[in-house]
NUKOLLUM-505849 format. One record per residue (C-alpha): residue in one letter; x, y, z negated; residue number from 1. Coordinates in pm, 1 decimal, always signed. Example, Ala and Ser with C-alpha at 12.3 -4.5 7.8 and 13.67 -1.06 7.14 Angstrom:
# NUKOLLUM-505849
 rest        x        y        z  nr
    a  +1230.0   -450.0   -780.0   1
    s  +1367.0   -106.0   -714.0   2
# end
This chain:
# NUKOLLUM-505849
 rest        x        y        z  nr
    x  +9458.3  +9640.0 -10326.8   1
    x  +9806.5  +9586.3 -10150.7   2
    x  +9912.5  +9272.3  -9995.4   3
    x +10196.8  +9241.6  -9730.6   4
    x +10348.2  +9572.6  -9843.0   5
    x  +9986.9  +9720.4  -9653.8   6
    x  +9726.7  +9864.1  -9826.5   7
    x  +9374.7  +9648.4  -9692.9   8
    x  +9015.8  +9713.1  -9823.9   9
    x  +8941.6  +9450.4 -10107.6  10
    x  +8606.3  +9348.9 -10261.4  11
    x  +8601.9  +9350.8 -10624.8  12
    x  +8381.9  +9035.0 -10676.3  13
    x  +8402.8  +9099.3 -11044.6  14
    x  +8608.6  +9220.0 -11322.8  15
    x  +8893.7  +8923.9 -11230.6  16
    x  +8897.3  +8845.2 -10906.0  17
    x  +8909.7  +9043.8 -10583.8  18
    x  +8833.0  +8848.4 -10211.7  19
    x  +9154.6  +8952.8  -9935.3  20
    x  +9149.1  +8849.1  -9636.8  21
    x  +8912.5  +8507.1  -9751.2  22
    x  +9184.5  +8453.3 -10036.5  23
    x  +9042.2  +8481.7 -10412.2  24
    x  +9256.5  +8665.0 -10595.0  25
    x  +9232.6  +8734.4 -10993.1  26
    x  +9363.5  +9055.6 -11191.3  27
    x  +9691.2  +8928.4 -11244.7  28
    x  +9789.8  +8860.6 -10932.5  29
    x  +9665.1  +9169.3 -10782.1  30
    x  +9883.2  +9346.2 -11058.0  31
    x +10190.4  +9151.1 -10970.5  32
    x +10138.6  +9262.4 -10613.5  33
    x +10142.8  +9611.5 -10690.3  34
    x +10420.3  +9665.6 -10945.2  35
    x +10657.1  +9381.0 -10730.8  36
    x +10579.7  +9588.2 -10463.9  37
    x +10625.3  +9929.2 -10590.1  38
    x +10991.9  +9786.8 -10729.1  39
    x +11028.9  +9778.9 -10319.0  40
    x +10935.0  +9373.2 -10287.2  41
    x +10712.3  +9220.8 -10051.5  42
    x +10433.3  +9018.3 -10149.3  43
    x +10238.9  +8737.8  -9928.5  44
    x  +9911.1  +8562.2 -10046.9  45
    x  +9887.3  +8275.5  -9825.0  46
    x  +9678.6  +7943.3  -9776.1  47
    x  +9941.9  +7618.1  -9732.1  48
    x  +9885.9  +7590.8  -9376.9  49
    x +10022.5  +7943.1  -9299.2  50
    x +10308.7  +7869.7  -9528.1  51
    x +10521.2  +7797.3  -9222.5  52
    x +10427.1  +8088.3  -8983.6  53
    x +10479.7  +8331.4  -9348.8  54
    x +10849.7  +8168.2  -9371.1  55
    x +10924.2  +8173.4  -9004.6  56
    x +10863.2  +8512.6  -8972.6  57
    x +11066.9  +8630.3  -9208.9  58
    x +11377.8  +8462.3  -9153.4  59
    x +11342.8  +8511.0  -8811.5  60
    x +11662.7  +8606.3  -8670.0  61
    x +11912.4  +8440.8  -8885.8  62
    x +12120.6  +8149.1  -8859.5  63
    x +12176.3  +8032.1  -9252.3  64
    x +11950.9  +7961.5  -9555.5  65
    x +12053.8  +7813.2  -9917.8  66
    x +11741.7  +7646.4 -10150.6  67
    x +11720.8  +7441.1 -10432.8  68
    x +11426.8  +7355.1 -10709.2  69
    x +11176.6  +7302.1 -10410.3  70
    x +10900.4  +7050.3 -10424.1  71
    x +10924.2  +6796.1 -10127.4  72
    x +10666.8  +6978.8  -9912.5  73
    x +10796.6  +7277.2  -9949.6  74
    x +11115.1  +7164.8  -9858.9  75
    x +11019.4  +6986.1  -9544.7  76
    x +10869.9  +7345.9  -9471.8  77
    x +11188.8  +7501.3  -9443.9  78
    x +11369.0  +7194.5  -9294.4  79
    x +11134.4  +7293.6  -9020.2  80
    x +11232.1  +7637.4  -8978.3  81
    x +11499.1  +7544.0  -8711.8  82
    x +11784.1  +7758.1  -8849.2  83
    x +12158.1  +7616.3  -8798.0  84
    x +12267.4  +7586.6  -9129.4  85
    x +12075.7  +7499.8  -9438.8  86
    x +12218.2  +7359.2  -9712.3  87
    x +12050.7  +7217.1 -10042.3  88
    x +12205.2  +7318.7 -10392.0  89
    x +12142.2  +7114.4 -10703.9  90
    x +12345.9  +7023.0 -11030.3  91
    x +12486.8  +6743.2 -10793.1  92
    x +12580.2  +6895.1 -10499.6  93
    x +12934.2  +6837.4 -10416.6  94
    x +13003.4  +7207.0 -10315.5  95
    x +13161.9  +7524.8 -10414.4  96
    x +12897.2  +7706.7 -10452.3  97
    x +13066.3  +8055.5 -10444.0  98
    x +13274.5  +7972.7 -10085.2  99
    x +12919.5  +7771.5  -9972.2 100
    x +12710.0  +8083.8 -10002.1 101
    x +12960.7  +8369.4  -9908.3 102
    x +12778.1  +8422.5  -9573.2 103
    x +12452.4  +8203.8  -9637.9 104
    x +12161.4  +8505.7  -9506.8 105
    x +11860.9  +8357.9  -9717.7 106
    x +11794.4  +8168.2 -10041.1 107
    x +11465.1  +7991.9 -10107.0 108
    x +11324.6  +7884.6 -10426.4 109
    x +11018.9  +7830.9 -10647.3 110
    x +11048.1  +8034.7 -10983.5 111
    x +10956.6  +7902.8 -11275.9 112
    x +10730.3  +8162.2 -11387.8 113
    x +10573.3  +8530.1 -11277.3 114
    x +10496.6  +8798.5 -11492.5 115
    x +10148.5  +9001.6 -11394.7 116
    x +10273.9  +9345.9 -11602.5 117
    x +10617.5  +9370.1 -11466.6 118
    x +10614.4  +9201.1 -11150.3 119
    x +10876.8  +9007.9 -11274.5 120
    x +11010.1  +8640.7 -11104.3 121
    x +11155.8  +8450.5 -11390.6 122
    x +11412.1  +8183.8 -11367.7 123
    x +11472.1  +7918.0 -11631.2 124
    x +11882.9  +7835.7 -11466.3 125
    x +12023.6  +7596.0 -11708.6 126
    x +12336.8  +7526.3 -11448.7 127
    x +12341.1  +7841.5 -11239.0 128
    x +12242.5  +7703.6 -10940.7 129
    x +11899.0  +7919.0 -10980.6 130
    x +12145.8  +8235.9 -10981.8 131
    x +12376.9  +8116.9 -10676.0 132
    x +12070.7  +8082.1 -10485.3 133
    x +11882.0  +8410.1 -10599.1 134
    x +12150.7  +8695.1 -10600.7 135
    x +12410.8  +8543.7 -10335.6 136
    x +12227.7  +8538.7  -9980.4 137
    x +12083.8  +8920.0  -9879.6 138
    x +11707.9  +8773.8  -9848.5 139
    x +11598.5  +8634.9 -10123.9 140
    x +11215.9  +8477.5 -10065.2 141
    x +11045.4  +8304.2 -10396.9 142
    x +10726.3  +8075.2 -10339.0 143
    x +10508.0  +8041.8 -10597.9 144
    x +10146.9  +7896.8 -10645.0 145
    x  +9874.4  +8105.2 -10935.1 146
    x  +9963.3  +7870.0 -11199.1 147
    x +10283.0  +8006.2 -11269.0 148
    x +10179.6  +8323.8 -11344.2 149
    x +10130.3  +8485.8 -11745.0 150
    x +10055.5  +8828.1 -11813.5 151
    x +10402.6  +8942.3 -11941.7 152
    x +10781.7  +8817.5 -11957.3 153
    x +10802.1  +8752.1 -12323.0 154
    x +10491.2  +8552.8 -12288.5 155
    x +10581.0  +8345.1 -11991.1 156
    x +10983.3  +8280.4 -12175.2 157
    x +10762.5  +8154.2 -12432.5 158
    x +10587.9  +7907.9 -12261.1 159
    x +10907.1  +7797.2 -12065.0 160
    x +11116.4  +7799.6 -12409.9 161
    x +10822.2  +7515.3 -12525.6 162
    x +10804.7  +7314.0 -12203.2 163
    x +11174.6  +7245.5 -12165.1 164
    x +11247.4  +7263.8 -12555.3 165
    x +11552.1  +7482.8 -12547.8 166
    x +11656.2  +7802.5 -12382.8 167
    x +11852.7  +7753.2 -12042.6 168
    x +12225.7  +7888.4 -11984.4 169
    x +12083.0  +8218.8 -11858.8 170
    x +11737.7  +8328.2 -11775.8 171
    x +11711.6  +8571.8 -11451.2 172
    x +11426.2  +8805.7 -11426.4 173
    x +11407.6  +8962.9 -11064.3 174
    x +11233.7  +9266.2 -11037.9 175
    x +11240.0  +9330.2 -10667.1 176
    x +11545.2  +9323.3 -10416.5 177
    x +11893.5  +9475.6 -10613.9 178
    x +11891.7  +9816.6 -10666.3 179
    x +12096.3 +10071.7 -10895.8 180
    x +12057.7 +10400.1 -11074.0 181
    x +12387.1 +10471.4 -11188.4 182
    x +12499.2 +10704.5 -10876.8 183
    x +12396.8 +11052.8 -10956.9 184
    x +12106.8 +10892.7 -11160.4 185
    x +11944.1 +10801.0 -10813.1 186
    x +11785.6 +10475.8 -10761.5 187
    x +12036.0 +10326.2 -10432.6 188
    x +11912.0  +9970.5 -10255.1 189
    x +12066.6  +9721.9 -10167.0 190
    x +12346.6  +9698.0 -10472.2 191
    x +12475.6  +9375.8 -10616.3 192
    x +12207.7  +9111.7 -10446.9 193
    x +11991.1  +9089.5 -10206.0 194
    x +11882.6  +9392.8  -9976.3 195
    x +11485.1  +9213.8  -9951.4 196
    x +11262.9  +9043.3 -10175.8 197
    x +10995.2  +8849.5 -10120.9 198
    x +10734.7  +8645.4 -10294.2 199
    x +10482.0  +8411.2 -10154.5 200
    x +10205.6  +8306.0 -10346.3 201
    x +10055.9  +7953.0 -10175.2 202
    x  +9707.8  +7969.0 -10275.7 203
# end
């Protein structure tokens, strides 16, 4: 079992769930973990209370963070983080977004869904903002709770397409942090977004 981008000895308490360091955590999750991580993503399985210490430690060092579609506690989280400039980006933010973000370091979100098969972060962005946030800043750090989770992409779209009823202006699937494979047919990281990846599952 991986977790933290370490490999740790997990108990198999049966054939979904394995016990990590006193979290629970089923199959699907444990897939996730391994393919987000073999894409070259970090992966955190966390109770609430260490939400903060998880965060803090991995923007430590930098000065600027970006977030949007963040419940309130969450967002108080990183309000709490201390860093000297965080803005919040919605539909009615009175920014430009593109001159905003040119320098913002980190951009926070929750996803909308995970895929277990892929280890894929999906995001429903029906006005971009999702996208700014995502592929702009060079840390990108997703936090996400089990119930988001489906076993593939096409399934979680699916469910996504029939709770919103329509398809958004673009749906972003991350992978892992940017990366290309058209030099020399060699995969090259960072390319076109953000150098790290990270996803924190609040448990």
């Amino acid at each position: 079992m991986l977790t933290n981008n370490v490999e740790i000895k997990a108990e198999k308490l049966n054939s979904y769930e394995w016990k990590v360091k006193d979290l629970v955590i089923d199959d699907r999750i444990g897939t996730f973990s391994k393919v987000f991580q073999n894409h070259g993503g970090y992966f955190f399985a966390v109770e609430r209370k260490a939400l903060y210490d998880t965060m803090s430690g991995i923007v430590k060092g930098r000065s600027s963070l970006v977030y949007t579609n963040l419940r309130a506690e969450y967002e108080e989280t990183v309000k709490k983080l201390g860093l000297d400039r965080v803005i919040r980006l919605d539909k009615n933010s009175k920014v430009d977004a593109k001159k905003a973000l040119f320098d913002v370091e980190v951009g926070i979100m929750e996803p909308d869904a995970l895929a277990a098969e892929s280890g894929s972060i999906i995001l429903f962005d029906f006005d971009a903002t999702k996208s700014f946030v995502a592929f702009l800043p060079e840390i990108f750090i997703a936090i996400a709770d089990e119930s988001l989770m489906y076993d593939t992409v096409p399934e979680a779209v699916g469910a996504l397409t029939k709770k919103h009823n329509r398809l958004p202006a673009t749906i972003q699937i991350v992978n892992g942090p940017s990366r290309t494979g058209d030099i020399e047919n060699k995969i090259v990281r960072p390319s076109h977004g953000p150098k790290d990846a990270y996803l924190i599952m609040v448990r």
